[in-house]
C-alpha positions as CSV (number, residue, x, y, z in Angstrom):
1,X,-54.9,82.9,-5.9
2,X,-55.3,84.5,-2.5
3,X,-51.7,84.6,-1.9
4,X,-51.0,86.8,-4.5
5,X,-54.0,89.3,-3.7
6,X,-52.6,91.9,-1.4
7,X,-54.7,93.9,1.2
8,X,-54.4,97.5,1.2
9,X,-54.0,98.1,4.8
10,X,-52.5,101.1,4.3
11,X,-55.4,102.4,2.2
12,X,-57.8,101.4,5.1
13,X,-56.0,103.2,7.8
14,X,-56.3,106.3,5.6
15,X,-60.0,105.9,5.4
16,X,-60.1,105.3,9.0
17,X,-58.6,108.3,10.0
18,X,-60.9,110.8,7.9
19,X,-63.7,109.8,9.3
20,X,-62.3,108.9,13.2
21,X,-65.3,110.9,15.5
22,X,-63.8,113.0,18.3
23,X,-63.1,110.7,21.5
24,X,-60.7,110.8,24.2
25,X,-58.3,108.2,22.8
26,X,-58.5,105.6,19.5
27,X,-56.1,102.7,18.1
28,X,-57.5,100.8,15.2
29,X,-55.9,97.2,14.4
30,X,-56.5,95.7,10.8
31,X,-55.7,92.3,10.0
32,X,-55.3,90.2,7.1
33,X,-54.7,86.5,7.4
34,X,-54.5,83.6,4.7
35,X,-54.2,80.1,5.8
36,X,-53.8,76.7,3.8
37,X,-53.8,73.1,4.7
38,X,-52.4,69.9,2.6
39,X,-52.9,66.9,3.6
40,X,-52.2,63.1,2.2
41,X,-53.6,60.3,4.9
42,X,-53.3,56.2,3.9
43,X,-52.0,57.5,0.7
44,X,-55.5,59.5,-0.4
45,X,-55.0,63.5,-0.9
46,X,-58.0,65.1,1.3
47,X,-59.7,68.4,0.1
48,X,-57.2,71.3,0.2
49,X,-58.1,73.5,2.9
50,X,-57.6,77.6,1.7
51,X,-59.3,80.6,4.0
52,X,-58.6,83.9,4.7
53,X,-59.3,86.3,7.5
54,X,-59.7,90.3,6.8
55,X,-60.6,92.9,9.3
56,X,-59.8,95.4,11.9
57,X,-61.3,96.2,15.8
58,X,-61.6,99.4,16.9
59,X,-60.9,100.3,20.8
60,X,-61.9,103.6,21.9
61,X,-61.3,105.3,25.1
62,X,-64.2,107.6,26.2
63,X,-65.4,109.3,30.0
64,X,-62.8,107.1,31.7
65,X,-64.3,103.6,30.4
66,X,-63.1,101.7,27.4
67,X,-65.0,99.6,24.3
68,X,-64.0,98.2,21.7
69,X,-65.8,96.8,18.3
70,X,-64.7,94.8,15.1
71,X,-66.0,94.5,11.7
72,X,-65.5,92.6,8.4
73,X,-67.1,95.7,6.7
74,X,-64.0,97.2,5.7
75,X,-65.9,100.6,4.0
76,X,-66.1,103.8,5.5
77,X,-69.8,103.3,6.9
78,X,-68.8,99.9,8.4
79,X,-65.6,101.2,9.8
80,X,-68.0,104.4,11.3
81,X,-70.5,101.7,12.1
82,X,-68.0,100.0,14.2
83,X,-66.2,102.9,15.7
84,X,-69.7,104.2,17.3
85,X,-70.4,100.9,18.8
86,X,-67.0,101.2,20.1
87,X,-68.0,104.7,21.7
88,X,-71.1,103.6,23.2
89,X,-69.5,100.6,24.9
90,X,-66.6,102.7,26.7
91,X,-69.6,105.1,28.0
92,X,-71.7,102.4,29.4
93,X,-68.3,101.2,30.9
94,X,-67.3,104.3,32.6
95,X,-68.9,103.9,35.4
96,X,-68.1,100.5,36.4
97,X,-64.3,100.9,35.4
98,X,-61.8,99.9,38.4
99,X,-59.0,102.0,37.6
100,X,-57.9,104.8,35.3
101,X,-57.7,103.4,31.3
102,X,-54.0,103.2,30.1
103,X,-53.3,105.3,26.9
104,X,-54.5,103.0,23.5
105,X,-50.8,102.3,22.7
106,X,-47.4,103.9,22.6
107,X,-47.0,107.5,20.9
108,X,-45.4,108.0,18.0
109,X,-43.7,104.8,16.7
110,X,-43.7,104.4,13.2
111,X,-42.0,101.0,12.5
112,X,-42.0,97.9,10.8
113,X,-41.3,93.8,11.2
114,X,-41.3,90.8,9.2
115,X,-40.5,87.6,9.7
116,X,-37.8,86.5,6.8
117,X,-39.2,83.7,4.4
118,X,-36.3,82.7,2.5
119,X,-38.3,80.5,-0.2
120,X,-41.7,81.3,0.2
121,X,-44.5,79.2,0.0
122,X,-45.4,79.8,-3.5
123,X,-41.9,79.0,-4.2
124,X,-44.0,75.4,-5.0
125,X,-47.1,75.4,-6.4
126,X,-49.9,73.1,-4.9
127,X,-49.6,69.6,-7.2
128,X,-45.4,70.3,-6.1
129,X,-46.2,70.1,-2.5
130,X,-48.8,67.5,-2.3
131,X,-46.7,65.1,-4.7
132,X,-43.7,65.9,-1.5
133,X,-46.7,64.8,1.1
134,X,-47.9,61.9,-1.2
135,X,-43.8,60.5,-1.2
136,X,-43.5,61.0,2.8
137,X,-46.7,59.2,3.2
138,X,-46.4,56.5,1.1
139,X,-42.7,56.3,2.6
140,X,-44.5,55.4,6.2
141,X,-46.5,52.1,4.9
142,X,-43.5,50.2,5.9
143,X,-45.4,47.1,7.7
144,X,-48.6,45.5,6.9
145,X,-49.3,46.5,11.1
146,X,-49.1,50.3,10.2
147,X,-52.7,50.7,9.9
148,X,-52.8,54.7,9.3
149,X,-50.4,57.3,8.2
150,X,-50.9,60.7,7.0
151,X,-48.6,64.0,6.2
152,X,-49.5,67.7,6.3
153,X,-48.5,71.3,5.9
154,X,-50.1,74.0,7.4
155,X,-49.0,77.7,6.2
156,X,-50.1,81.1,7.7
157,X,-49.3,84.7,6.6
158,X,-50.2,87.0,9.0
159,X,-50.0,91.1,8.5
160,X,-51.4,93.6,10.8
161,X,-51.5,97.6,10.6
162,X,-51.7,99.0,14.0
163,X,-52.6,102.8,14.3
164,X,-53.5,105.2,17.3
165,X,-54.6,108.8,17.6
166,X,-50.8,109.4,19.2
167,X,-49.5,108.7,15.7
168,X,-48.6,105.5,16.1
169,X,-48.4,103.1,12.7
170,X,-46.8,99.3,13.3
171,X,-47.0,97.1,10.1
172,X,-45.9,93.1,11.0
173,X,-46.2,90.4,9.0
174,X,-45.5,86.6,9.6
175,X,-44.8,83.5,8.0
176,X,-45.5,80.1,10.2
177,X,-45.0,76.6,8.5
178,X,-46.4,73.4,10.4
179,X,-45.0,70.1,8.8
180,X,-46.6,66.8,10.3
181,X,-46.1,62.9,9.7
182,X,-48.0,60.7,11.6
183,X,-48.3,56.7,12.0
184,X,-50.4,54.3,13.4
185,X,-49.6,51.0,14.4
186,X,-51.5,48.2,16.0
187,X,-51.3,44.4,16.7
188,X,-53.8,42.9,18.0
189,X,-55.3,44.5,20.7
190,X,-52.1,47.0,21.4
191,X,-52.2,50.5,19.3
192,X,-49.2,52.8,19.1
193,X,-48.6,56.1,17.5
194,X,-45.5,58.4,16.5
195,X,-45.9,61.6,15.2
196,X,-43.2,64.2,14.1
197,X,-44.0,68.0,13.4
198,X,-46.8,69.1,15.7
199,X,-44.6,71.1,18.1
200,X,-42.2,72.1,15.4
201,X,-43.8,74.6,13.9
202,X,-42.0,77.7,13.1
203,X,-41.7,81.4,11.3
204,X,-40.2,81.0,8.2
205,X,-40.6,79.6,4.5
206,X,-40.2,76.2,2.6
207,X,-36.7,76.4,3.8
208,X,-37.8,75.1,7.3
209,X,-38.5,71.9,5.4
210,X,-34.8,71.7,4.9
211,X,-34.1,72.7,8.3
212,X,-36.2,69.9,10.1
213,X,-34.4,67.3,7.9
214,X,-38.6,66.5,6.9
215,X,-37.8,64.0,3.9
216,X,-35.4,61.8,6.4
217,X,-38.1,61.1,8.9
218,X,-41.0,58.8,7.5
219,X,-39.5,55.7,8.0
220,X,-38.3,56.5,11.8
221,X,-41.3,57.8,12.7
222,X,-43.1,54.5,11.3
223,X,-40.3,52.2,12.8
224,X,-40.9,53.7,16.1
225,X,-44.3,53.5,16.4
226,X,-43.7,49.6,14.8
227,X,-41.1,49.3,17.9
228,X,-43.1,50.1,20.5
229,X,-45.9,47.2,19.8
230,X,-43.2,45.4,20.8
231,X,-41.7,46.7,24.0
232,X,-42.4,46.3,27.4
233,X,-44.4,48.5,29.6
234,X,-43.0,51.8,31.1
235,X,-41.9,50.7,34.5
236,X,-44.1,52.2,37.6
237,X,-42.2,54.0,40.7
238,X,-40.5,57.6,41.9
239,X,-37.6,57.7,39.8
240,X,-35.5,59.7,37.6
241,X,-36.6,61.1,34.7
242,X,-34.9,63.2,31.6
243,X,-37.4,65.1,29.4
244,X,-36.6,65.4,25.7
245,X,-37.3,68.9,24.4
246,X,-40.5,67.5,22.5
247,X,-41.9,66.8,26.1
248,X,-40.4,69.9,27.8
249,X,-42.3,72.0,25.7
250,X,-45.5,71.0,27.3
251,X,-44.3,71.3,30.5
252,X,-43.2,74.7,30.5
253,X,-46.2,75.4,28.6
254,X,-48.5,74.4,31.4
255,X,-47.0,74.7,34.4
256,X,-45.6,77.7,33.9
257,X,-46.4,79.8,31.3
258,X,-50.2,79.4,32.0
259,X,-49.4,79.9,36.1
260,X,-47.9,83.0,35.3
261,X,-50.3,84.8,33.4
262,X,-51.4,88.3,35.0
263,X,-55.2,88.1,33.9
264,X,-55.2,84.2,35.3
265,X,-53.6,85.1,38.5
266,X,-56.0,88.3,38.5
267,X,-59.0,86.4,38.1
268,X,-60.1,86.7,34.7
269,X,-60.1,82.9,33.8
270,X,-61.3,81.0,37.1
271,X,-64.8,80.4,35.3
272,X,-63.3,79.0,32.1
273,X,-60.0,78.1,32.3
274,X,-59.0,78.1,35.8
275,X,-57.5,80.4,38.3
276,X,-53.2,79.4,39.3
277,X,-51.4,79.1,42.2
278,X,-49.5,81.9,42.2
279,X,-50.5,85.1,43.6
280,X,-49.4,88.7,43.2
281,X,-47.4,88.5,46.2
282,X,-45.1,85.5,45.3
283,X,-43.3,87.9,42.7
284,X,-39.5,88.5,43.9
285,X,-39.5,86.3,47.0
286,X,-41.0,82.7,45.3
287,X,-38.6,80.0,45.1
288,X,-40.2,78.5,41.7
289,X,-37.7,76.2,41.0
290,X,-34.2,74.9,41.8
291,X,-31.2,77.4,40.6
292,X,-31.1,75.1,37.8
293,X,-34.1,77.0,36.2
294,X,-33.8,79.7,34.3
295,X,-37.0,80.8,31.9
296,X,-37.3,84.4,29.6
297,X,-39.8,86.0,27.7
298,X,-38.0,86.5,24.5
299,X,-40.3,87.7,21.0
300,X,-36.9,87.9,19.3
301,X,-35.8,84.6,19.1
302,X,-35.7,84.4,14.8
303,X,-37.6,81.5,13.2
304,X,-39.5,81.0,16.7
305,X,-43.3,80.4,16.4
306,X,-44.2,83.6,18.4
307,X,-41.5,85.8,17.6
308,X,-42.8,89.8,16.7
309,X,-41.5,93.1,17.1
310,X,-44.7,94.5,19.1
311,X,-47.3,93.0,20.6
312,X,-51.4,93.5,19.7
313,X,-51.1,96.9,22.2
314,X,-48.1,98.1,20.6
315,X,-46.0,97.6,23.4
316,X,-42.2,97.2,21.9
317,X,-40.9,93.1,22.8
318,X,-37.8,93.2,24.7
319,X,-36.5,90.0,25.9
320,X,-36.9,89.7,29.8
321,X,-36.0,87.4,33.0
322,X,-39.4,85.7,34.2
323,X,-37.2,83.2,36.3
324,X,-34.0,83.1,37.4
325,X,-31.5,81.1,39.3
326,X,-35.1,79.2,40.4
327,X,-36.3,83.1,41.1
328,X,-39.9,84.5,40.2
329,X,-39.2,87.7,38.9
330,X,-42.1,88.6,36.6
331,X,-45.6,87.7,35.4
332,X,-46.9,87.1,31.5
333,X,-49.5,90.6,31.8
334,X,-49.8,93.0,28.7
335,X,-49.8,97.0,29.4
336,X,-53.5,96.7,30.6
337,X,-52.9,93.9,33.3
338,X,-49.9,95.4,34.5
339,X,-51.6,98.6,35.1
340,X,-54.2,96.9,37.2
341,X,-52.0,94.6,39.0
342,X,-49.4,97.2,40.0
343,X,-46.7,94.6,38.7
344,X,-43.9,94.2,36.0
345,X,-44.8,92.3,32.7
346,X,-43.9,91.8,29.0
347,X,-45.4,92.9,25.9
348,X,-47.7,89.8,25.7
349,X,-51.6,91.2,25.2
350,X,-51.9,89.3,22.1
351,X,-55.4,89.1,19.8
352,X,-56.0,85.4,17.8
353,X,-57.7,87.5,15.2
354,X,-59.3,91.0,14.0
355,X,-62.4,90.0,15.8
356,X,-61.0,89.1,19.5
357,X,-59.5,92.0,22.1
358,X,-55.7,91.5,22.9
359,X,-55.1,89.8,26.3
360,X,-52.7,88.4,28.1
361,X,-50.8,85.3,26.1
362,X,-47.4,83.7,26.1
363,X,-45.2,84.5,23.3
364,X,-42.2,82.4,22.9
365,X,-41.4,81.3,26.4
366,X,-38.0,79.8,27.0
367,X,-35.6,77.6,29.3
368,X,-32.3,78.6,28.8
369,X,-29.4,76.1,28.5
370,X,-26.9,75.1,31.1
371,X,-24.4,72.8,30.6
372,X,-23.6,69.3,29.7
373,X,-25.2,67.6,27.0
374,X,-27.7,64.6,26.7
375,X,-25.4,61.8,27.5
376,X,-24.3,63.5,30.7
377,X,-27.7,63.9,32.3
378,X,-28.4,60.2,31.3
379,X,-25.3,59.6,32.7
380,X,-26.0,60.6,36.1
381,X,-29.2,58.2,36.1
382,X,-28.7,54.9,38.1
383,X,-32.4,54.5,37.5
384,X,-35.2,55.9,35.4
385,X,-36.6,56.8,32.2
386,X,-35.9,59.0,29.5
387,X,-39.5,60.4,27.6
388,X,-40.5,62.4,24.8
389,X,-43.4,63.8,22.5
390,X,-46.4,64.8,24.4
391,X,-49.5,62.4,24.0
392,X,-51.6,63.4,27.0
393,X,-52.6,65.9,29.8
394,X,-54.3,66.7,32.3
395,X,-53.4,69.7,34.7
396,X,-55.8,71.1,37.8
397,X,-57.6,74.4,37.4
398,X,-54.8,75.8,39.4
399,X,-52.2,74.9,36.9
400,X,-50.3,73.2,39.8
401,X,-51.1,69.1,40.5
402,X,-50.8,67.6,36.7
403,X,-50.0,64.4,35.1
404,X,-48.9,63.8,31.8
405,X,-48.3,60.7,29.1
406,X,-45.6,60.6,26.4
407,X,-45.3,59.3,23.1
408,X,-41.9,56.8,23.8
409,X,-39.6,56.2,26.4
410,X,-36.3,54.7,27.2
411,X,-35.2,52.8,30.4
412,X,-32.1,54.2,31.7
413,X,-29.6,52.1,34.2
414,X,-26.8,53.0,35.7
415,X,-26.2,56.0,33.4
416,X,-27.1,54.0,30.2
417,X,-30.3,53.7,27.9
418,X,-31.4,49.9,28.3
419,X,-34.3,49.5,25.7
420,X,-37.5,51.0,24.8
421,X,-40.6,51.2,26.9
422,X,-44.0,52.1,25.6
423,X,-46.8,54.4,27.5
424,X,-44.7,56.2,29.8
425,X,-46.2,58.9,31.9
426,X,-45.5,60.9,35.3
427,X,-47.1,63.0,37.7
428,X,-46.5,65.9,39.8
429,X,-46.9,69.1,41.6
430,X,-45.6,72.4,39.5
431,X,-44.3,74.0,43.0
432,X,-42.4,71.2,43.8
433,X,-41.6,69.5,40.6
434,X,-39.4,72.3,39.3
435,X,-37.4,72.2,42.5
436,X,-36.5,68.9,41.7
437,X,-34.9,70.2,38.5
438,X,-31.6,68.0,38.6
439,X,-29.8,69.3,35.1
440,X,-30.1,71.1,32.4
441,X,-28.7,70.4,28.7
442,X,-26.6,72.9,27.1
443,X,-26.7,75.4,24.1
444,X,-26.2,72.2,21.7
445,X,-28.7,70.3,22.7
446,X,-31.8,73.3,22.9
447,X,-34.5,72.6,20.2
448,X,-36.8,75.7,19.4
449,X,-40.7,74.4,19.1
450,X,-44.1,75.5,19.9
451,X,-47.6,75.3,20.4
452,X,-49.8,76.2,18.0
453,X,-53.2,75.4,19.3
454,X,-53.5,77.2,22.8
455,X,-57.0,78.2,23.8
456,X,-57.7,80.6,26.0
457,X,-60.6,83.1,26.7
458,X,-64.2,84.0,26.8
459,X,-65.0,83.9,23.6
460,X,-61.8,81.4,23.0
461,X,-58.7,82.5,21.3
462,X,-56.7,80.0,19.5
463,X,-52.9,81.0,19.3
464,X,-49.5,80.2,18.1
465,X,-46.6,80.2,21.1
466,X,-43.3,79.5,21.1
467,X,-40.9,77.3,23.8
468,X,-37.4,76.5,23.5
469,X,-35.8,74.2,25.9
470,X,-32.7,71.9,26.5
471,X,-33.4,67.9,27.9
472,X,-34.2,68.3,31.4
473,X,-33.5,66.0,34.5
474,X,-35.6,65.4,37.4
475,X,-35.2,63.6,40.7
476,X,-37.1,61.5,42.8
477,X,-40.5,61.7,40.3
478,X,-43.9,60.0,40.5
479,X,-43.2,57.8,36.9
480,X,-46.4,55.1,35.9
481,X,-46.9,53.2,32.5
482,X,-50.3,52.4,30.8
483,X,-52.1,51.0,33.6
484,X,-51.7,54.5,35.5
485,X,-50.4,52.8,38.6
């Protein structure tokens, strides 16, 4: 089983080290990574889906330029092999760098993190968990008009060793859990679909199961999407709106943790991913949102899908301000951006894998709580809708003008919820929609969720981030239903 087939990390980064070539400055990052997907859709168990991920990249600092390499070939000629190529790259870079290279990592830290697992996912073994999917599944065919349904787990350890010629040695390891029910319903020529799980992924064990209350949510998430055959349109006009944390984690994802990336706002991304609307200059005097809004950078947050103790530079997380009181204070940039920009960031340089250089990424990126809870910020409503679950997005390459679609919504009048709508959506501008940020949930009503498919980079890096975030309120918004009008 290759769970239960450990890596010798350690053993590697011994190897490394008698044979590391004499260079200016070295870090070597190993990585081991086992993955495994179950899945049960219209009742039929699909091919279990096991892979794992073993190797390390090499960055080497050289003449004043940088290169780095990685390799699969774990022995001591392929880890020479690789460091060389490293070498050669950082001398043809030299002479085309634009400012001095940053040391390869803090000195001297010798430490170590893990996420806690409290059962652990061979606590069950594979016929045990895909008997719990085929149950949760079957549990969805509730109505001859549910015409798909499927549940999954996806599970993820993740260890690194990451070394440096200061003496440097960082060991982490994770645990992250994705649960997901999903059901289909259509009549006629109208097609509806709830899903539970995506955005709740999480570091943890099978006790996370527990936690999300998983076996009490088949037949909700199947009545719901049942429901919403049935209801009206979402209704089209600038009105209120309240975002459920399910939607709110989109929307701080997009407009503004991909906004406030360093390497975006420096340029790095306008040919692939787009450039953003904030500029170097913005940070300290930009009005961002209302005083309402409050958003940190916080790896620390336990259980959260990006939590971690260092980043892929070995830069110590520390929880810090982004925005405050509506207040831009600091940018999403890594050691490496922040010494080319001249501005204050986090430890965010972040690597998908082995074989990709760390750059900047969000981690867990949070809105913290204010005060009053849901029924208060409906309660201030005398008209507008209440939405949740992402289904949709679109965003400019800016990360500014953006419109998005939601799984449900809810009418609200005069401060009550009235009935169900389906295909509710709204649109906006980032710089001003955040200004209209009306309310705030409190501490009671934050959920802690994620993303765990955010691409990004040339060649792309698929990554895991976290968002927490109270239900939101918003005036005076840009709300349309199916037709887009």
């Amino acid at each position: 089983m290759i769970f239960s087939t450990p890596i010798d990390l350690d053993g590697l980064a011994r190897r490394f080290r008698e044979r590391v070539p004499v260079v200016d400055d070295w870090s070597l990052r190993l990585a081991d990574v086992v993955s495994e997907t179950l899945s049960v859709r219209r009742d039929v168990v699909e091919p279990v889906q096991l892979a794992r991920d073993t190797g390390a990249m090499i960055t080497v600092s050289q003449g004043g330029g940088v290169g780095y390499a990685a390799t699969s070939d774990l022995s001591r000629s392929g880890l020479a092999e690789a460091t060389e190529r490293a070498r050669e790259w950082a001398l043809r870079a030299a002479p085309l760098r634009l400012f001095p290279p940053p040391s390869l990592g803090p000195p001297g830290i010798r430490d170590e993190w893990q996420a806690p697992a409290l059962r652990p996912w061979t606590e069950l073994d594979t016929p045990a968990k895909l008997q719990l999917l085929q149950e949760l599944a079957r549990r969805m065919k509730i109505h001859d008009d549910i015409v798909d349904w499927s549940a999954s787990l996806g599970f993820q350890r993740r260890q690194t060793l990451l070394i440096n010629a200061q003496g440097a040695e960082i060991r982490q390891a994770q645990h992250i859990l994705v649960p997901m029910l999903r059901a289909v319903a259509n009549r006629g020529g109208e097609t509806q679909v709830r899903s539970f799980g995506p955005d709740l992924g999480g570091q943890g064990g099978l006790e996370r199961l527990d936690t999300l209350e998983l076996e009490a949510q088949p037949e909700r998430v199947a009545g719901d999407a049942l429901a919403l055959l049935d209801a009206p349109e979402c209704p089209a006009g600038t009105m209120d709106v309240v975002l459920m944390p399910g939607q709110m984690t989109l929307q701080i994802h997009e407009s503004i943790g991909h906004p406030l990336e360093l390497d975006r706002i420096l340029g790095d991304e306008r040919n692939y991913a787009g450039t953003s609307f904030v500029t170097p200059e913005m940070f300290g005097t930009y009005r961002y949102g209302s005083e309402l809004l409050n958003v940190t950078f916080d790896p620390g947050v336990a259980g959260e899908l990006a939590s971690f103790g260092y980043d892929d530079e070995g830069t110590p997380a520390e929880r810090q301000w982004l925005i405050r009181d509506g207040l831009l204070l600091r940018g999403l940039g890594g050691a490496t951006s922040q010494a080319r920009s001249g501005l204050p960031g986090v430890a965010c340089a972040r690597a998908s894998s082995w074989n990709r250089p760390p750059i900047d990424r969000m981690a867990n990126l949070n809105l913290e709580p204010g005060h009053g809870s849901l029924d208060d910020l409906i309660g201030g409503i005398e008209h507008g809708v209440l939405m949740d679950t992402n289904r949709s997005w679109s965003i400019d390459d800016s990360r500014n003008k953006f419109q998005f679609g939601c799984e449900l919504g809810w009418r609200i009048d005069q401060g009550e919820l009235r009935g169900l709508v389906r295909n509710p959506g709204y649109r906006g501008i980032s710089s001003a929609f955040w200004r209209s940020l009306a309310g705030v949930g409190d501490r009671d009503s934050l959920s802690v969720m994620g993303v765990g498919t955010c691409g990004k980079g040339e060649p792309n890096q698929m990554i895991a981030v976290g968002h927490a975030s109270p239900p939101c309120l918003f005036r005076n918004v840009a709300v349309f239903g199916g037709s887009g009008s």
